[in-house]
C-alpha distance (Angstrom), angle and dihedral (degrees) to the residues before:
residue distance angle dihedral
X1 . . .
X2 3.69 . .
X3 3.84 132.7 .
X4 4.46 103.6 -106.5
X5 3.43 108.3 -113.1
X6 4.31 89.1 -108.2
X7 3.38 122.2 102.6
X8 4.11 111.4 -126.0
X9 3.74 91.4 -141.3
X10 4.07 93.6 60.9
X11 4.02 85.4 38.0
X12 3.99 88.6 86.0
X13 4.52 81.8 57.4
X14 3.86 90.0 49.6
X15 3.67 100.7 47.1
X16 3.79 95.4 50.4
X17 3.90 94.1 38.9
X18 3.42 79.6 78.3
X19 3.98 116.3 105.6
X20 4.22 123.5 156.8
X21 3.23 130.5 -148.1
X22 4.31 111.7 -89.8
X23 3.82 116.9 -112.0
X24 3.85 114.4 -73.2
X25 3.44 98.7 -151.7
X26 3.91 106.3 69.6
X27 3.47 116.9 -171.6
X28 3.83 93.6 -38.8
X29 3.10 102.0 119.5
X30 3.65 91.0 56.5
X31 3.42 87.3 82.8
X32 3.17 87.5 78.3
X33 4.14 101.5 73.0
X34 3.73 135.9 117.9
X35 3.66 124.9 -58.9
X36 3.89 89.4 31.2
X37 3.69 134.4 122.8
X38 3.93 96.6 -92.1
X39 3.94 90.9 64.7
X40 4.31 91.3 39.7
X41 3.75 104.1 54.2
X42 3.94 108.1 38.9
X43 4.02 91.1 82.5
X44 3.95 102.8 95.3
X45 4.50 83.7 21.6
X46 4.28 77.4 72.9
X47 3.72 98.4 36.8
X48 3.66 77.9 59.1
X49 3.42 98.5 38.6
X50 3.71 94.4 62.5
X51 4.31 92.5 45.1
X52 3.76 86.4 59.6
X53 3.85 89.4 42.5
X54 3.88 96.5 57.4
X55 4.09 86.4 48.1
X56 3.60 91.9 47.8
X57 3.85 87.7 50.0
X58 3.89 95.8 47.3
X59 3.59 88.1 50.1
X60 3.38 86.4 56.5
X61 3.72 106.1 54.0
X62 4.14 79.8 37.8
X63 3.13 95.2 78.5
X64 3.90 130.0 84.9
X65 4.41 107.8 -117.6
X66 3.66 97.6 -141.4
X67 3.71 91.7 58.9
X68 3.83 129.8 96.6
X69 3.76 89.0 -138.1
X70 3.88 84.1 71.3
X71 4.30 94.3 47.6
X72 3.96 80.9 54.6
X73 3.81 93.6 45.9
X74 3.82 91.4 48.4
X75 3.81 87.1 50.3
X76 3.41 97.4 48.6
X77 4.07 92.7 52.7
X78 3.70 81.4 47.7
X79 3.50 106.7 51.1
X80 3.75 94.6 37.0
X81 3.62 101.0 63.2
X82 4.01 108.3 -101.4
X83 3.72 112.5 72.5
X84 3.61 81.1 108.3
X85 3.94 88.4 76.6
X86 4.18 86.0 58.4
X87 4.10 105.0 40.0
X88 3.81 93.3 122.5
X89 4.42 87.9 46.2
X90 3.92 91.2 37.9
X91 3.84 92.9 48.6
X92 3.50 97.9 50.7
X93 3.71 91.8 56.1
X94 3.38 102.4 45.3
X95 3.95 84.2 56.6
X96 3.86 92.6 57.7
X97 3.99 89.6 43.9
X98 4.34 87.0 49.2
X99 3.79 84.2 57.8
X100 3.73 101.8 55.5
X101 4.25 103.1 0.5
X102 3.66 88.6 139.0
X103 3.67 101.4 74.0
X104 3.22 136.7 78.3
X105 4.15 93.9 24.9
X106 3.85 104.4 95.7
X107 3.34 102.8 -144.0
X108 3.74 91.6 -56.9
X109 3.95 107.0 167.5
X110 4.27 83.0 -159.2
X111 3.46 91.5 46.5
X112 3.85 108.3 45.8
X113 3.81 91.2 34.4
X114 4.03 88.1 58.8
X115 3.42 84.4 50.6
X116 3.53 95.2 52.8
X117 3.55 99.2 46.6
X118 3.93 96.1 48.0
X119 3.90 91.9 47.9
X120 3.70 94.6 50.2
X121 3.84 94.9 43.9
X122 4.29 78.9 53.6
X123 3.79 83.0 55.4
X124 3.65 91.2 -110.1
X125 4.03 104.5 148.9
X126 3.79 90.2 -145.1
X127 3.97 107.2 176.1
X128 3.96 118.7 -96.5
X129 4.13 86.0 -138.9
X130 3.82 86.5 84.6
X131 3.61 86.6 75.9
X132 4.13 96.2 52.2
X133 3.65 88.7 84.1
X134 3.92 84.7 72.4
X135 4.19 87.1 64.0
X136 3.22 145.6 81.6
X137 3.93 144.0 -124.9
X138 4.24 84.2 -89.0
X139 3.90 92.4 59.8
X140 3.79 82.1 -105.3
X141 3.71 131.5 135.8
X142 3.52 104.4 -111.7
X143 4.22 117.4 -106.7
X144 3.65 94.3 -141.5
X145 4.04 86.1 82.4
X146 3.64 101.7 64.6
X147 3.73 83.2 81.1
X148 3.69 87.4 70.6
X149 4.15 106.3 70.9
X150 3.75 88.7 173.7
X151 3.89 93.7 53.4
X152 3.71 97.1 38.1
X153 4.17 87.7 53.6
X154 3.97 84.8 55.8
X155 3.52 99.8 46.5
X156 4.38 92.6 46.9
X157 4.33 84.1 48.6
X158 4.16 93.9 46.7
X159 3.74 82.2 46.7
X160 3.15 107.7 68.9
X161 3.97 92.5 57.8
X162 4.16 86.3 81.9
X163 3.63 126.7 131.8
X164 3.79 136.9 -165.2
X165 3.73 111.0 -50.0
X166 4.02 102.3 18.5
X167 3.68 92.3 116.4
X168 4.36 80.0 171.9
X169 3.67 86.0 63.2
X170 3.97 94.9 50.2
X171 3.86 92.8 45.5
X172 4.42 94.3 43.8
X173 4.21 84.4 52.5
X174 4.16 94.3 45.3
X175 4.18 81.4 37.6
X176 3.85 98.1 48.2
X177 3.58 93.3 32.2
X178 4.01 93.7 60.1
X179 2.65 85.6 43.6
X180 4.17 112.6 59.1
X181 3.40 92.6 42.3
X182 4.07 87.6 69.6
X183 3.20 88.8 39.5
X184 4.11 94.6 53.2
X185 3.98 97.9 64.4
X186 3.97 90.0 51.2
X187 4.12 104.5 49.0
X188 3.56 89.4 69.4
X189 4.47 113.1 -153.7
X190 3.86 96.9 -35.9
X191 3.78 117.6 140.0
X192 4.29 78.1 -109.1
X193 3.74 90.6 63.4
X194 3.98 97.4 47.5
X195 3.78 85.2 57.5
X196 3.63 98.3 49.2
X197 3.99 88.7 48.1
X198 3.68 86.3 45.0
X199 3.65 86.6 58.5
X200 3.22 107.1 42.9
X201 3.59 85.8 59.4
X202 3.52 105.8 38.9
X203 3.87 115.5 9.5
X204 3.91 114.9 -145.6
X205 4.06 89.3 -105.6
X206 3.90 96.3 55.4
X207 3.61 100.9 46.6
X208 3.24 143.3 97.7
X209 3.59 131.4 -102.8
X210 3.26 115.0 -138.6
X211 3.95 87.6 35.3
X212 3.95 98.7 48.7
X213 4.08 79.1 44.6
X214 3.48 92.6 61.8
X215 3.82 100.5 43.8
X216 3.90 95.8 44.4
X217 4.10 90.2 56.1
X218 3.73 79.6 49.3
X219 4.10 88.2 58.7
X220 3.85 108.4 25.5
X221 3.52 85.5 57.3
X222 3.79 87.7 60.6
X223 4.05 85.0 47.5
X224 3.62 115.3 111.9
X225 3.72 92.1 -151.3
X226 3.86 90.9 49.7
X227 3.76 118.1 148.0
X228 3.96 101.9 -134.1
X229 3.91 92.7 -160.4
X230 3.59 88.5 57.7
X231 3.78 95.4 47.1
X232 4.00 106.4 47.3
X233 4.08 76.8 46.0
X234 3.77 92.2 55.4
X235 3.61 93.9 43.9
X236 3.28 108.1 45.2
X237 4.43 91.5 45.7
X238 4.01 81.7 53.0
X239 3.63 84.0 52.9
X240 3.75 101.0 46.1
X241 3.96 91.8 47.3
X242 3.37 91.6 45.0
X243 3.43 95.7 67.4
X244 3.54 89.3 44.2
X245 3.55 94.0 61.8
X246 4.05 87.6 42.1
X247 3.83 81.0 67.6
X248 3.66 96.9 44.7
X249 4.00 92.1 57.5
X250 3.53 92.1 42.3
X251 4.20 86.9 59.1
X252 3.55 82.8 47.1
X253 3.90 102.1 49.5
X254 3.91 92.7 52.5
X255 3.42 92.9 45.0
X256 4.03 94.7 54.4
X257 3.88 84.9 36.9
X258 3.69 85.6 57.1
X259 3.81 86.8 49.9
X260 3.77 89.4 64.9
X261 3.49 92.2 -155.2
X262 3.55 97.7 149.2
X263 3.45 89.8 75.4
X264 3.79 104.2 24.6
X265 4.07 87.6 59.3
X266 3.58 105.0 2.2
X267 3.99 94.1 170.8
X268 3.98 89.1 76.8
X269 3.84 126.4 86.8
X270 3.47 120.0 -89.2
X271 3.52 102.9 -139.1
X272 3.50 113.2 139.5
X273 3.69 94.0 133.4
X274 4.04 97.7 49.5
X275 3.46 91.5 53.0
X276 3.88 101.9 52.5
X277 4.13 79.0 48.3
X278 4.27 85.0 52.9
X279 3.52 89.3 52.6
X280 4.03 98.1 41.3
X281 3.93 79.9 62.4
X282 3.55 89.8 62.8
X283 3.71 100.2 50.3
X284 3.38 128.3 -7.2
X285 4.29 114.2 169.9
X286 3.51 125.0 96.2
X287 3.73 105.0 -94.0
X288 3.78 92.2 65.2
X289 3.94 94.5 59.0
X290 4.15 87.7 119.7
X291 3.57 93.5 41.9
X292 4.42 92.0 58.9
X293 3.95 84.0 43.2
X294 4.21 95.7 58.0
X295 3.77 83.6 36.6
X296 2.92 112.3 52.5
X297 4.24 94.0 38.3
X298 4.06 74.2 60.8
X299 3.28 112.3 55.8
X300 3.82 92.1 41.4
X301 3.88 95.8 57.3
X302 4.16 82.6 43.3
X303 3.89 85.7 48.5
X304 3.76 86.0 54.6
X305 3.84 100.2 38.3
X306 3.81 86.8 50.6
X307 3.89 88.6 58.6
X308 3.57 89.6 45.9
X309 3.68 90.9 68.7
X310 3.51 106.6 23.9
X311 4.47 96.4 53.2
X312 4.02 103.1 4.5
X313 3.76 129.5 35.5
X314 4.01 127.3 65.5
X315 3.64 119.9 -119.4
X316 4.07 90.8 -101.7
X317 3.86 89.3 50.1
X318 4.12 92.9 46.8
X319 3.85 82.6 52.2
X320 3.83 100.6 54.1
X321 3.76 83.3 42.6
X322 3.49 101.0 55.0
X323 4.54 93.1 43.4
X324 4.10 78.0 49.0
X325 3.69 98.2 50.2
X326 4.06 88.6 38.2
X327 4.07 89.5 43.7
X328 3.91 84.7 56.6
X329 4.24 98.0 -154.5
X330 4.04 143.3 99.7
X331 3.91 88.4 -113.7
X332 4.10 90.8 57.1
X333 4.21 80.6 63.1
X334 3.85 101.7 69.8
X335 3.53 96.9 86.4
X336 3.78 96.8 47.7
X337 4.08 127.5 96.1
X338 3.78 119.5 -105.0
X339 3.43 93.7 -94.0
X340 3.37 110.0 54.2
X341 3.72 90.1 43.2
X342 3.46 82.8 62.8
X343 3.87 88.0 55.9
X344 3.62 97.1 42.1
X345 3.51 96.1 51.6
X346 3.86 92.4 51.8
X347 3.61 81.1 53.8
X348 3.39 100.4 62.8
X349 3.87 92.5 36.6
X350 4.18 84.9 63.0
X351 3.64 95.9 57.3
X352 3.70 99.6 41.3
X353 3.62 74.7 60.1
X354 3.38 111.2 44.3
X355 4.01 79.8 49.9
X356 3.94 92.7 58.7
X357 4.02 85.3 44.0
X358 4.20 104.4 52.6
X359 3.06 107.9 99.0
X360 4.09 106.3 -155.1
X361 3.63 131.2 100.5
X362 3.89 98.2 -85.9
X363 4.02 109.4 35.3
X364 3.75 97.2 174.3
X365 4.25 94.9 54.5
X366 3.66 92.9 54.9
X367 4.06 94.2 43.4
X368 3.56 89.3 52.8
X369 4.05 88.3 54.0
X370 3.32 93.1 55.5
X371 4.12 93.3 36.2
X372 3.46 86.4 60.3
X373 4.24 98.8 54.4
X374 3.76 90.8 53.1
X375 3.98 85.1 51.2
X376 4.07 86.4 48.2
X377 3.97 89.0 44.1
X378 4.16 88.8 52.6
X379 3.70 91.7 47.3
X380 3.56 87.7 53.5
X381 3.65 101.3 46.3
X382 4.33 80.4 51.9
X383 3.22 91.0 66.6
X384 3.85 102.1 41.6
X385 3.67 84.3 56.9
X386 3.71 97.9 40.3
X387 4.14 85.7 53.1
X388 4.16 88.6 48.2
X389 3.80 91.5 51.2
X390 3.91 94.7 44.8
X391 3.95 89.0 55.2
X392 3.74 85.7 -122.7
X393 4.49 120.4 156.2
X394 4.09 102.8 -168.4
X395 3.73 122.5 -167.7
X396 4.24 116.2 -83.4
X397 3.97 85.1 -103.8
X398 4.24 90.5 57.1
X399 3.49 96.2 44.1
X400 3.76 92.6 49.6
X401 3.93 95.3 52.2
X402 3.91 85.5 60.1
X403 3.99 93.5 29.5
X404 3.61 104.4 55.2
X405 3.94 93.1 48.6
X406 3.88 87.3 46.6
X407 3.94 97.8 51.4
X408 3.65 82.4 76.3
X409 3.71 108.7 -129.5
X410 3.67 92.0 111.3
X411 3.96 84.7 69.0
X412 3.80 92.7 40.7
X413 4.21 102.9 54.5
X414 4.01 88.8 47.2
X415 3.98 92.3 40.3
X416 4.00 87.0 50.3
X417 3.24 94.2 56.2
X418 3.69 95.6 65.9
X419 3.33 91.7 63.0
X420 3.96 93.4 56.1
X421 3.77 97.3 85.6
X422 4.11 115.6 -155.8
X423 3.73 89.6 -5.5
X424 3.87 89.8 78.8
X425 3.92 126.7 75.9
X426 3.56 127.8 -163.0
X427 4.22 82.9 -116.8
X428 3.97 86.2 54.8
X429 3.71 100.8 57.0
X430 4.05 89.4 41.9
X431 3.91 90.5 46.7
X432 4.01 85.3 49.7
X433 3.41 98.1 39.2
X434 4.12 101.5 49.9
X435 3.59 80.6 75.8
X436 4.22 99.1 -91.3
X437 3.89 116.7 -156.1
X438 3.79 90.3 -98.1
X439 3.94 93.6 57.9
X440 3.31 85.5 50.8
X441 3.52 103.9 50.0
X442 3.57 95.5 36.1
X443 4.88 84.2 52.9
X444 3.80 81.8 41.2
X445 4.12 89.9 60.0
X446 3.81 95.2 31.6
X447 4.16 85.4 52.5
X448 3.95 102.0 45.0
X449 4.31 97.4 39.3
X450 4.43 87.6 45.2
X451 3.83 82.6 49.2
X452 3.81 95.2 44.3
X453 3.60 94.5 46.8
X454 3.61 90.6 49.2
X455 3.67 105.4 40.4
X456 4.08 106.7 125.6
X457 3.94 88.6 11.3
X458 4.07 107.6 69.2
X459 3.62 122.0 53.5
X460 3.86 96.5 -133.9
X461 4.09 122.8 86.6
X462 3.69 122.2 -89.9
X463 3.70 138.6 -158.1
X464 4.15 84.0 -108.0
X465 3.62 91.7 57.0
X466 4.11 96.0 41.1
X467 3.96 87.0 45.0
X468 4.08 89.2 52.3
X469 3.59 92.5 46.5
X470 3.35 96.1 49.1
X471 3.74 111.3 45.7
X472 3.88 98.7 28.1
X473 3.75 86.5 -103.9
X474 3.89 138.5 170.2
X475 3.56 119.7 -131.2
X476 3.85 93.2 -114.4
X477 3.85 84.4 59.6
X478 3.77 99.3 45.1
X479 4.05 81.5 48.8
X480 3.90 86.1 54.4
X481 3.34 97.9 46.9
X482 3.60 98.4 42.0
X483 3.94 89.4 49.6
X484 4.31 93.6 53.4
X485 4.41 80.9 53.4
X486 4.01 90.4 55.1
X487 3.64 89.2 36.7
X488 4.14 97.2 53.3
X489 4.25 85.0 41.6
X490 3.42 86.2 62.5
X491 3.78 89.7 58.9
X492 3.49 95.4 42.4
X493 4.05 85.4 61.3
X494 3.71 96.4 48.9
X495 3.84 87.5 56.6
X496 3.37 89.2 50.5
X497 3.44 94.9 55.2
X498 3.98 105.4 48.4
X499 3.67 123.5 91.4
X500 3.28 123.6 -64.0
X501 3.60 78.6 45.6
X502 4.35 120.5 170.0
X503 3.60 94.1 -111.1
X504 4.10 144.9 -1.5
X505 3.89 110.2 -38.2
X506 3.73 91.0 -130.0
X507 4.14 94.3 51.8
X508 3.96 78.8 56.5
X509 3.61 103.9 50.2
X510 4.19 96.5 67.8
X511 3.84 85.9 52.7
X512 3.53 96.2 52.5
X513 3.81 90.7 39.8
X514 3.58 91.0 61.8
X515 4.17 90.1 62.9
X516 3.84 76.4 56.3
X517 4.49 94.2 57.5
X518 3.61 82.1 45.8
X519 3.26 101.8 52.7
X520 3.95 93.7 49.8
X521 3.63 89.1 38.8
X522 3.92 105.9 49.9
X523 3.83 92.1 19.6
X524 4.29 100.9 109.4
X525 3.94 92.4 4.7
X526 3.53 141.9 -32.7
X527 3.72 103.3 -52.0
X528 3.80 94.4 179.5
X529 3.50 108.0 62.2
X530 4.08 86.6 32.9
X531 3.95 101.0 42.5
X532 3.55 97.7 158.4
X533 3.84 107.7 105.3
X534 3.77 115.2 8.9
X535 3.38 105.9 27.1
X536 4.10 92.6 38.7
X537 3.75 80.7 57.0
X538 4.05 102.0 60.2
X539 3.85 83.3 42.4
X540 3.25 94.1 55.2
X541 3.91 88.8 45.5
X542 3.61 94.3 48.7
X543 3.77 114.0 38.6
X544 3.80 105.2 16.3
X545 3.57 110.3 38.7
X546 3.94 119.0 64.4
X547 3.77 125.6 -146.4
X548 3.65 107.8 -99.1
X549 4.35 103.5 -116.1
C-alpha cells in the first residue's frame, strides 16, 4: 500500500468543502395528500380498469401458443406496463412455447430472437445454439441480416440475456450493436427508429419499468399494428398506479419534512424524492405498497448516514457512531453529537416500524436480518473513512472487500424482502442475506458505476483510483477494466435468474432490478447526488406527468 497523495491535516478542508445541491422538488409532491383529487376520481378509472382487464385476458387465452402472434402479445403486455395483471396466464404459455419454441419460426432472426429473449427473461435456460443458424461457415453472423432493422433490434435485446461461456451471445450483442447504430442515422423519425434509439440507450433488460412503460405507450401508440385494447389498458393502469405512487411520496415527503433534517444536519443530501424513485425501480405494483414505504425510509437515513461519514463527522465521532449503530439501543446515544442523535434515533424509529409493518408470521426475525445489514453497511462505511483519514491507497481487491458491502445493496435485497409479504421465507432472507452471487453482483455494479461516475468529483477513494495506483494504469484502462467487471456481473445475474434458479423467481427480480436503478442512475454521471437534469427528467416522466387518454 501507498500513502494517497492528500495530506490528512488539509483532509478536515476537503471533507467540509463539500456542499450538494438542495432538493428540487419542494413541497410538490405534497400535493399529493389525503382528501385530494388522486384518491376521489379513480372509482369508475377501476371499474374500467377491470372491463379492459377481462378483454385483455380473453385475448390472451384467444390466441393459439405456438404462434408468433402470441410472443408479440406477451411482449406487448410486457413492455407496456401490465403483464403483471397475467403472470399465472403468461407463465403457462411461455412453458408450452419452451417445449417446442423452435417450430413454426423459419429461421426468422425477429422471430426466434423474441423467443429467446422472452423465455430467458421467464428463466427458461433455452440454448444460445438456436441462434447459429443466423451464421456462417466463419463463426460469423451472416451480413445479409443487416437488411432486416426489425430482426437486428431483436437479436441486440435477446442478447443481452448471456451468461458466462455463450461466446454466441457476446458476438450477436457486438454484431447487432454495430450494427444499429448504422442503421439509426438512415430510418429517419418512424416509430422503428424511436425504438432503435431507445435501445441503443437503454436496452429492454436494463431498464426500468415504470420508465420503459412510459416511453413504449409513447411509441406503440405511433405503431401502425398497435392493438388499441392493449393500449387504453396500458395507459390508463399507468395512470391509476401512478397516482398511487403520487400518494406514497407524498407520505414520504411529510414524514422526512417532519424529520427536519435539513436543518438538524443540513450538510447531507436532500433526497427524499430520488430515493422513493430508487425504490419504485425495484417494485412498482400494488401489493408491494409497504415494502416502498420501509424502503425507501431506509435508504434515505443510509443516504444521510453515508454523508455523515464520507463529508461531516471526525474519525472519533464516526467511531462512537458506528459501536452505537452496532450496540443497537437509546443508551448507546449519550456519547454522540446532537446531530447524529438526531439520526440515530430516526434510525431506530424506522425499524420499530418496519417491525409493526411486516406482515409474516415472525416480524421481529426478519427485522433483525435486515437490522443487522445496515449495521454491516456502517461498519463498512467506518472503515472507508478510517482508510481516507489515514492517507492509505489499498490494492483494487482491499478496497472491494470494504466497497462492495458499503455500496449498500447488501442492505437493500435483504431490506426488500421485508416488504414482500407471504412470498418471503425465513430460508429466503438467509439465502439472500449470506451474501448470494446475485447480491454480490448486483453491490459489485452498484460499487464500480458510483465510483466511475464519481471519479475526479468526490473526495473519497475509488476503485479507478486504487486500480491506477496499483497496476501503473491510465484512466482509460482502469475505465476498461472496470467496465469488463460490470459487464461479467451482469452475467452472473442472468444465471442467477434462470430456472433451476437458488430461490423464488420473484424474491430475485427486486435484486436484479436494482442493477437496473443503477444503471439509469450512474450511467453518464452520478445522477444522485446531481439530480438536476437526467434524473429530474424520468421523475418527471414517471410520477408527475400522466399519459394523455
Amino acid at each position: 500500500m501507498e500513502m494517497h497523495a492528500l495530506a490528512v491535516h488539509n483532509l478536515e478542508n476537503v471533507r467540509r468543502s463539500v456542499t450538494y445541491h438542495p432538493t428540487i422538488w419542494g413541497d410538490k409532491f405534497l400535493s399529493y395528500g389525503p382528501n385530494t383529487h388522486v384518491e376521489s376520481s379513480s372509482g369508475n378509472e377501476e371499474e374500467e380498469l377491470q372491463k379492459l382487464k377481462e378483454e385483455v385476458k380473453k385475448l390472451l387465452a384467444a390466441t393459439p401458443n405456438d404462434t408468433l402472434q402470441k410472443l408479440e402479445l406477451i411482449d406487448a403486455l410486457q413492455r407496456l406496463g401490465v403483464a403483471y395483471h397475467f403472470e399465472k396466464d403468461i407463465d403457462e404459455s411461455l412453458k408450452i412455447v419452451y417445449e417446442s419454441y423452435i417450430q413454426g419460426y423459419n429461421n426468422d432472426v425477429y422471430a426466434i430472437s423474441l423467443c429467446f429473449r422472452l423465455l430467458r427473461q421467464q428463466g427458461h435456460k433455452i440454448s444460445s445454439d438456436v441462434l447459429e443458424v443466423f451464421m456462417n461457415e466463419e463463426g460469423k453472423f451472416n451480413d445479409s441480416l443487416a437488411d432486416n432493422v426489425q430482426g437486428i433490434l431483436s437479436l441486440y435485446e435477446a442478447a443481452q440475456y448471456g451468461i458466462h461461456g455463450e461466446e454466441i451471445l457476446d458476438l450477436a450483442q457486438d454484431f447487432a450493436s454495430s450494427h444499429l447504430e448504422s442503421i439509426v442515422s438512415k430510418i429517419g423519425n418512424s416509430p422503428l427508429a424511436a425504438r432503435v434509439k431507445e435501445a441503443i440507450e437503454t436496452p429492454i433488460h436494463k431498464s426500468l419499468n415504470r420508465l420503459h412503460t412510459m416511453k413504449f405507450i409513447r411509441m406503440y401508440q405511433q405503431d401502425e399494428c398497435r392493438n388499441e385494447l392493449l393500449l387504453a389498458f396500458a395507459k390508463l393502469d399507468f395512470n391509476l398506479l401512478q397516482k398511487m405512487h403520487q400518494k406514497e411520496i407524498s407520505d414520504l415527503t411529510r414524514w422526512w419534512k417532519a424529520l427536519d433534517f435539513k436543518n438538524k444536519l443540513p450538510f447531507a443530501r436532500d433526497r427524499m424524492v430520488e430515493c422513493y424513485f430508487w425504490i419504485l425501480g425495484l417494485y412498482f405494483e400494488p401489493q408491494f405498497q409497504v415494502g416502498r414505504i420501509i424502503l425507501s425510509k431506509v435508504i434515505m437515513l443510509a443516504s444521510t448516514i453515508d454523508d455523515i461519514y464520507d463529508v461531516h463527522g471526525t474519525l472519533d465521532e464516526l467511531q462512537e457512531f458506528t459501536e452505537a449503530i452496532t450496540r443497537w439501543d437509546t443508551t448507546a446515544m449519550e456519547k454522540l453529537p446532537p446531530y447524529m442523535k438526531t439520526c440515530y434515533q430516526a434510525l431506530l424509529n424506522v425499524y420499530q416500524e418496519i417491525e409493526e409493518l411486516v406482515s409474516v408470521e415472525d416480524s421481529a426475525t426478519f427485522t433483525n436480518y435486515a437490522k443487522e445489514e445496515i449495521k454491516k453497511l456502517v461498519q463498512a462505511y467506518f472503515k472507508e473513512a478510517e482508510r481516507l483519514f489515514k492517507g492509505v491507497i489499498p490494492t483494487l481487491e482491499e478496497y472491494m472487500k470494504v466497497g462492495v458491502p458499503s455500496a449498500g445493496y447488501m442492505m437493500v435485497a435483504v431490506t426488500s424482502l421485508l416488504g414482500m409479504g407471504g412470498l418471503v421465507s425465513k430460508e429466503d432472507i438467509h439465502w439472500v442475506s449470506s451474501e448470494a452471487l446475485i447480491v454480490r453482483a448486483t453491490s459489485l455494479i452498484a460499487r464500480l458505476m458510483d465510483d466511475m461516475a464519481g471519479y475526479e468529483f468526490e473526495t473519497k477513494l475509488s476503485a479507478v483510483e486504487c486500480y491506477m495506483n496499483e497496476k501503473g494504469a491510465t484512466e482509460e484502462e482502469a475505465f476498461d477494466e472496470l467496465k469488463k467487471q460490470v459487464k461479467a456481473a451482469w452475467k452472473d445475474i442472468n444465471q442467477e435468474c434462470l430456472y433451476p434458479t437458488p430461490t423464488f423467481l420473484p424474491i430475485l427480480t427486486p435484486i436484479a432490478n436494482s442493477a437496473r436503478v443503477i444503471h439509469l442512475i450512474y450511467k453518464d454521471g452520478d445522477g444522485y447526488t446531481n439530480s438536476k437534469i437526467k434524473t429530474k427528467e424520468a421523475i418527471e416522466s414517471v410520477l408527475l406527468q400522466p399519459v394523455v387518454t
